[in-house]
C-alpha positions in Angstrom: 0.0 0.0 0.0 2.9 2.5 0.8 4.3 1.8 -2.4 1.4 2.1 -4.5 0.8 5.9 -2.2 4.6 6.3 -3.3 3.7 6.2 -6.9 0.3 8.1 -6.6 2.8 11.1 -5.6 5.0 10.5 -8.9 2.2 10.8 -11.1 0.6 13.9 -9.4 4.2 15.1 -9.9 4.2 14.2 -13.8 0.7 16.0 -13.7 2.4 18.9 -12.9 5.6 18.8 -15.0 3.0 18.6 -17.9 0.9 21.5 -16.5 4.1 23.4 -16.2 5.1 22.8 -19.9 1.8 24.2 -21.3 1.9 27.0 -19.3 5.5 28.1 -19.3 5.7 29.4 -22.6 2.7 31.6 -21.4 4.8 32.5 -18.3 7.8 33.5 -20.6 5.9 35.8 -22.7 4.7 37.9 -19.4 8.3 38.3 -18.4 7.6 35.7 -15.8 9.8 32.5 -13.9 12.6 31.0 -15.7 12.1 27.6 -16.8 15.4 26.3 -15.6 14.4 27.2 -11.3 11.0 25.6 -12.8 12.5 22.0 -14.1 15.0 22.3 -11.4 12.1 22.1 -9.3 10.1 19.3 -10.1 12.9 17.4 -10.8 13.8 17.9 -6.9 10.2 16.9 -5.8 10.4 13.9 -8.5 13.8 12.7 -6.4 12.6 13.4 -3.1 9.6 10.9 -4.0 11.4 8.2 -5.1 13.9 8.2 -2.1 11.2 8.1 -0.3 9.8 4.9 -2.2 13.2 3.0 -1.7 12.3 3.0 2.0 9.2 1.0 1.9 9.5 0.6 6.0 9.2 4.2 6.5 6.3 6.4 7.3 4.7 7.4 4.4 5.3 11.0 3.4 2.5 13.6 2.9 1.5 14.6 -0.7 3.3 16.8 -2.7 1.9 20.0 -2.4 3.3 22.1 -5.2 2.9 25.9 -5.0 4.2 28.2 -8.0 3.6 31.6 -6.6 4.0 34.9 -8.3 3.6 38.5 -7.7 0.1 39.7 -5.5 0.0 42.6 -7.1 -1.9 42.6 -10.1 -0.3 43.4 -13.7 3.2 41.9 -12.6 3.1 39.9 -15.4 3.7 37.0 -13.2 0.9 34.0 -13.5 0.4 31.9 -10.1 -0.6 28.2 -10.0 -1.2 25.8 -7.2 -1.5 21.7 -8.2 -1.8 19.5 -5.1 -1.5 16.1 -5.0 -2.1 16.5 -8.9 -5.5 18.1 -8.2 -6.2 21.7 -9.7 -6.4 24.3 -6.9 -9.1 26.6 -5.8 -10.3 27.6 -9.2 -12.0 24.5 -10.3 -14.0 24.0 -7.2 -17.4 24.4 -6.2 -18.7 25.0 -2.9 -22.0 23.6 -1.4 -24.5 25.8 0.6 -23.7 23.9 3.4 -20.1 24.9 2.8 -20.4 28.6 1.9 -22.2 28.5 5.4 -19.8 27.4 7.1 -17.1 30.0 5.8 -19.7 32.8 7.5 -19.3 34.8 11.0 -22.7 34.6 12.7 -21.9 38.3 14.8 -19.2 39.9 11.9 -18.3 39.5 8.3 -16.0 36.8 7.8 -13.4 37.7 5.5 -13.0 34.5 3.0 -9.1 33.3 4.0 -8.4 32.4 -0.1 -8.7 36.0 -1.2 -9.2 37.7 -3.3 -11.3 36.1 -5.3 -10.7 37.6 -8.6 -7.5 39.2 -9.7 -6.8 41.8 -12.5 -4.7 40.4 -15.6 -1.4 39.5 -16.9 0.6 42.4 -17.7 -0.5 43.8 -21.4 -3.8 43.1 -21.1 -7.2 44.2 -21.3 -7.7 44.2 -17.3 -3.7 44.3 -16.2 -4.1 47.4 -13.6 -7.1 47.1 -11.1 -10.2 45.9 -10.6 -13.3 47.8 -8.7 -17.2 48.9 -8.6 -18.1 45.1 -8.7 -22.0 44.8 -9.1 -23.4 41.0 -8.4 -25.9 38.7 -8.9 -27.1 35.3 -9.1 -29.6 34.6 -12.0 -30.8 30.4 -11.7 -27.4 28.4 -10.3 -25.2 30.9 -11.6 -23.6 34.0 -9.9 -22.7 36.9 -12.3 -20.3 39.7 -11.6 -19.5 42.6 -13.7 -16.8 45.3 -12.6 -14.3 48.0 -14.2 -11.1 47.5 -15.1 -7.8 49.8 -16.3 -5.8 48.8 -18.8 -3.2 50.7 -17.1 -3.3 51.7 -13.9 -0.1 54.7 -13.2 -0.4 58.1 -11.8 -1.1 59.6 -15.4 -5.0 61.2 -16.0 -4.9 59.4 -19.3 -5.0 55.7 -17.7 -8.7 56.9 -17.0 -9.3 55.9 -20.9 -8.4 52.2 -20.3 -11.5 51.9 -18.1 -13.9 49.0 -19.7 -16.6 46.4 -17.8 -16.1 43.4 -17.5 -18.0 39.7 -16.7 -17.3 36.8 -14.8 -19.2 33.7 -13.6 -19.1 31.9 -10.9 -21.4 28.4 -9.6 -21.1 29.1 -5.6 -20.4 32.8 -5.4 -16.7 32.2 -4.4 -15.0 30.9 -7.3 -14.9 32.8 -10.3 -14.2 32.6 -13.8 -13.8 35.4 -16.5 -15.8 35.7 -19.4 -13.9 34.7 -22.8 -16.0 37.8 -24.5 -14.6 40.3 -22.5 -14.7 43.4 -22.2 -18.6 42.3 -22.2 -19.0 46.7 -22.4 -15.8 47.7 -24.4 -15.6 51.8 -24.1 -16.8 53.3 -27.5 -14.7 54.4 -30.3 -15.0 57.3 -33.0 -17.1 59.9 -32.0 -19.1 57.7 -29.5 -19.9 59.7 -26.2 -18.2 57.0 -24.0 -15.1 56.5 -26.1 -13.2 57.8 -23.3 -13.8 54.7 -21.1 -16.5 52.9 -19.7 -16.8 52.1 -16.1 -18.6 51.7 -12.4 -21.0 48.7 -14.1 -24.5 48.6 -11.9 -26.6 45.2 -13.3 -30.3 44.0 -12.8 -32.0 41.1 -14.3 -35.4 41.8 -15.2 -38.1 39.5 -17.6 -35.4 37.6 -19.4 -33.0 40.7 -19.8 -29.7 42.1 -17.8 -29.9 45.6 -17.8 -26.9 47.6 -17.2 -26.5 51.7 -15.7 -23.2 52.3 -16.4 -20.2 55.2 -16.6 -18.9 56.6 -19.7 -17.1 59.9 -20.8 -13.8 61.2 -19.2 -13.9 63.4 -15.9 -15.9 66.9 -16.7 -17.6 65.4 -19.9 -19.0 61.8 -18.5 -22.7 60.7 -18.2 -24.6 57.9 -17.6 -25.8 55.0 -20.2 -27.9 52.4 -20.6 -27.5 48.8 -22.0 -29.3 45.5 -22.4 -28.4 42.0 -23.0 -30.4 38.9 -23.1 -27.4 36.1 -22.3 -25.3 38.6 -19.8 -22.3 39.0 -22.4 -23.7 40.5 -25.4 -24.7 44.2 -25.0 -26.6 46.6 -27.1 -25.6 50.1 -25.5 -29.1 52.4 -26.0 -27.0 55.5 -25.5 -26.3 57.9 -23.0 -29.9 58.6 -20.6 -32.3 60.3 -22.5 -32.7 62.8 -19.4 -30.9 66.5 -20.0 -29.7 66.3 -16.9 -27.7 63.3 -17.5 -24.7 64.1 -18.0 -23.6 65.1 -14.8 -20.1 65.2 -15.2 -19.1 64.5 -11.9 -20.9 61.8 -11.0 -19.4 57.8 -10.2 -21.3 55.0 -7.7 -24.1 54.1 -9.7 -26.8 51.7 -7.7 -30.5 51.1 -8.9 -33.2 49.6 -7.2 -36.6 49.2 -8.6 -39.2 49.2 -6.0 -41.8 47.2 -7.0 -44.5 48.6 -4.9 -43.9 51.9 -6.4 -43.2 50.9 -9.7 -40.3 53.3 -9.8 -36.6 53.2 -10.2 -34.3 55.2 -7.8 -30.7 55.4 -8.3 -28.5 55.9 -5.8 -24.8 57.8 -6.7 -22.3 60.4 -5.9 -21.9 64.1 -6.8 -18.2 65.1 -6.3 -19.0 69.1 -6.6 -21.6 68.7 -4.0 -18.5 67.2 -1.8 -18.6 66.9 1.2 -22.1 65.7 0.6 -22.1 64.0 -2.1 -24.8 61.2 -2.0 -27.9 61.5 -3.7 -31.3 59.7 -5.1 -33.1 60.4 -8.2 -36.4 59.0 -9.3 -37.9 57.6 -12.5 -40.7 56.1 -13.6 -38.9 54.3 -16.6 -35.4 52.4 -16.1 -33.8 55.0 -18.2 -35.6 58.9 -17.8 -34.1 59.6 -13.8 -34.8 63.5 -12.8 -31.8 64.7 -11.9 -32.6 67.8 -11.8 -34.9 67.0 -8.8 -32.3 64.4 -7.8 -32.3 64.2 -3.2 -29.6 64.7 -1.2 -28.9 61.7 0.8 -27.7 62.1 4.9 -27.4 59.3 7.1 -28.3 60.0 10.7 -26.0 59.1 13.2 -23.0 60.0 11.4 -20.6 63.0 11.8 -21.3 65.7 9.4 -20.1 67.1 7.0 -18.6 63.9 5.8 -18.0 61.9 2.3 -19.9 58.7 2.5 -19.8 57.0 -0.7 -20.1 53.5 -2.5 -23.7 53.7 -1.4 -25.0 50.1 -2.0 -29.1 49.7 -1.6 -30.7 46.8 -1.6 -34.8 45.9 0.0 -35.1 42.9 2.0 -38.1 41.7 4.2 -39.6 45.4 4.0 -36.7 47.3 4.3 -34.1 48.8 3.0 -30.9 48.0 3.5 -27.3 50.4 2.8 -24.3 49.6 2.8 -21.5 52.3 2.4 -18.2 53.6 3.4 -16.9 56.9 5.1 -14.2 58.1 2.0 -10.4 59.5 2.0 -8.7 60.2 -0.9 -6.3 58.6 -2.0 -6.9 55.1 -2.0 -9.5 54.9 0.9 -6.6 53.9 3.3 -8.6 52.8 6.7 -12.2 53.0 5.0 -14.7 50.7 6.8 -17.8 49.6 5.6 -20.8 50.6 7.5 -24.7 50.2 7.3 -27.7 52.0 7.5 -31.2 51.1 7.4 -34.4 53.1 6.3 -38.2 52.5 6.1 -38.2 54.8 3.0 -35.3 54.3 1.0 -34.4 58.0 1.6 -34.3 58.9 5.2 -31.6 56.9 6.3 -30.3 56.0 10.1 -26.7 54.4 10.7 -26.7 51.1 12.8 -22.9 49.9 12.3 -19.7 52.0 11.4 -17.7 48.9 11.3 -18.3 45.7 9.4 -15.2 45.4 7.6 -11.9 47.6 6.5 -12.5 47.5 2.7 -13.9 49.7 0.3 -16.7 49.7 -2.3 -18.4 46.8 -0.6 -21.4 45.3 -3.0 -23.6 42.5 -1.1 -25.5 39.9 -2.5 -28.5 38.2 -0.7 -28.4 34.4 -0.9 -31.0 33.2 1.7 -32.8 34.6 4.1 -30.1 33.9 6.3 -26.5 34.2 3.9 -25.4 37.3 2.1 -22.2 37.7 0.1 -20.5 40.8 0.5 -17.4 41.8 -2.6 -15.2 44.6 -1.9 -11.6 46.1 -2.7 -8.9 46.0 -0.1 -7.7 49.0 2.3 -6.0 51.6 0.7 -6.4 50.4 -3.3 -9.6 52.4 -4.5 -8.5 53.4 -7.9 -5.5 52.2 -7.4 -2.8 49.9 -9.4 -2.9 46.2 -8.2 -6.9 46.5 -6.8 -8.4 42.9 -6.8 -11.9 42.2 -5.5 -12.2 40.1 -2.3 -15.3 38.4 -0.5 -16.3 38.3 3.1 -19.3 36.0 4.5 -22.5 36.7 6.9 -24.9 34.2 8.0 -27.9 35.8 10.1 -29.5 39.1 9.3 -27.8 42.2 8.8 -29.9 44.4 11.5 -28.8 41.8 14.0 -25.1 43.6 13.8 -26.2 46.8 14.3 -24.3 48.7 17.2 -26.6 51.2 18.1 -29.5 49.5 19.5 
């Protein structure tokens, strides 16, 4: 038996020598590892197995566990892999329920110990210098995220026109793949209004269709727009919002919620020349003509004022509405923590907890009555180079972490 365990290990080992040809050449192309240390390597792990078959009286030795680790920082250019006992890491799984359960706090937001759980790209490509302003949602079994990324992600003004949306997928909510199709909402080209970049992605799926409020312009010339797709891929942009008072030019943090009792659509975003202050609500009766010329300022009791409070997410659960935000500091959002708030109106809003998490931009997704997902970007990276998106887990309901009570 030992020696048949001894040879398991040698082919999980050949597993990975062949996984490491097919992806070296990849590797070499990003600037990444050398393939001598690489060979070198396995050829070492290969040794140490068989020395360990010759003693067949000896304990048996754990499984190779093989980690090729590159840079954390996104855009390196440097690919990571992870093959244990010749099974594929983290990225092929697919967690129960049960399981996602079980990675919750019951009185905090667990934060998921494998993060992040989406990185930008490889250096050179479409998505190599951050990630943010994740919207999620789970349509049948499958979870869909879309987000922004840059391009290019420096200190020049011009890396703002590598900003595109993009899609990935994902079976429990925690493992995530990237769509092939990306960007699923490339930023225009020509003359189009949003050839400057598209960005801060807000999705809903509605009768059969994913609609999508999103970014688009450079700063001082940007607006909202509008587009639809039936498979969550494939978009048809319908243009910039029909409203005159659209194109607000200042304006990020786009979040919608229809309100069914209503029947209207409120969107939720920030104003930067109102700063401090910079939350508001506007109204429509259509998914597309919001009056922002009428548009509410938004102020959350219990909170020190004047203050930025930003990354407003809104979501209505059980006959109330729930917000999740953060207090902002430029740059980067360095110490920001997530907060909520609660409100019987969607408009007059009361704070109940200052400190779920440190992270920024957090979007939550209800699974059950009793699990919610929450995605955010890590402490200090808002907007900036290397931002990944991470996940943190809740089991119970939200009001029952409220401090104030």
């Amino acid at each position: 038996m030992k020696r048949f365990a001894h040879r398991q290990h040698i082919v999980s080992v050949l597993v990975l020598i062949l996984a490491i040809t097919a992806w070296l050449p990849r590797a070499q192309g990003a600037g990444s590892l050398p393939i001598t240390p690489l060979l070198a390597g396995a050829t070492l792990i290969i040794a140490s197995v068989a020395s360990a078959e010759q003693g067949a009286h000896e304990q048996a030795p754990s499984p190779p566990q093989v980690l090729l680790i590159g840079d954390s920082i996104c855009g390196a250019g440097i690919w990571s892999m992870s093959i244990i006992a010749g099974v594929a890491g983290e990225g092929d799984a697919v967690l129960s329920v049960p399981q996602v359960r079980a990675l919750a706090g019951t009185d905090h937001w667990a934060v998921y110990p494998h993060n992040p759980v989406l990185r930008c790209g490889a250096s050179g490509e479409w998505d190599a210098g951050a990630l943010g302003s994740m919207t999620v949602l789970k349509v049948g079994e499958l979870f869909h995220m879309y987000y922004e990324a840059w391009g290019v992600r420096g200190n020049s003004a011009m890396d703002y026109n590598t900003l595109q949306i993009g899609h990935a997928t994902s079976r429990d909510g925690v493992h995530w793949t990237k769509d092939p199709a990306n960007p699923v909402l490339p930023k225009g080209t020509g003359k189009d209004w949003d050839r400057d970049g598209t960005w801060d992605p807000f999705v809903l799926y509605e009768d059969g269709v994913f609609e999508m409020w999103y970014g688009g312009g450079p700063d001082g010339n940007s607006g909202w727009g509008y587009a639809v797709s039936h498979d969550g891929s494939h978009f048809q942009k319908n243009g910039r919002l029909p409203s005159p008072w659209a194109d607000l030019n200042h304006a990020e943090d786009d979040h919608v919620v229809h309100d069914k009792p209503s029947g209207r659509h409120f969107m939720y975003y920030w104003d930067r020349k109102h700063e401090p202050m910079g939350l508001f609500r506007a109204q429509s009766a259509t998914e597309t003509d919001f009056d922002f010329a009428h548009a509410e300022p938004i102020r959350i009791e219990g909170l020190k004022h004047p203050a930025m409070y930003k990354f407003a997410h809104v979501i209505q659960s059980n006959g109330k509405w729930h917000m999740f935000f953060a207090e902002f500091v430029r740059p980067g959002c360095k110490g920001c923590h997530t907060g909520y708030a609660t409100s019987s109106d969607g408009l007059h809003w009361t704070a109940q907890n200052t400190n779920l998490l440190v992270g920024q931009d957090g979007e939550v997704l209800k699974v059950a009555d009793d699990l919610w997902l929450m995605y955010y970007g890590p402490d200090g990276y808002f907007d900036q180079k290397g931002c990944d998106i991470r996940l943190a887990v809740f089991r119970g309901k939200p009001e029952n972490l409220a401090t104030n009570k």
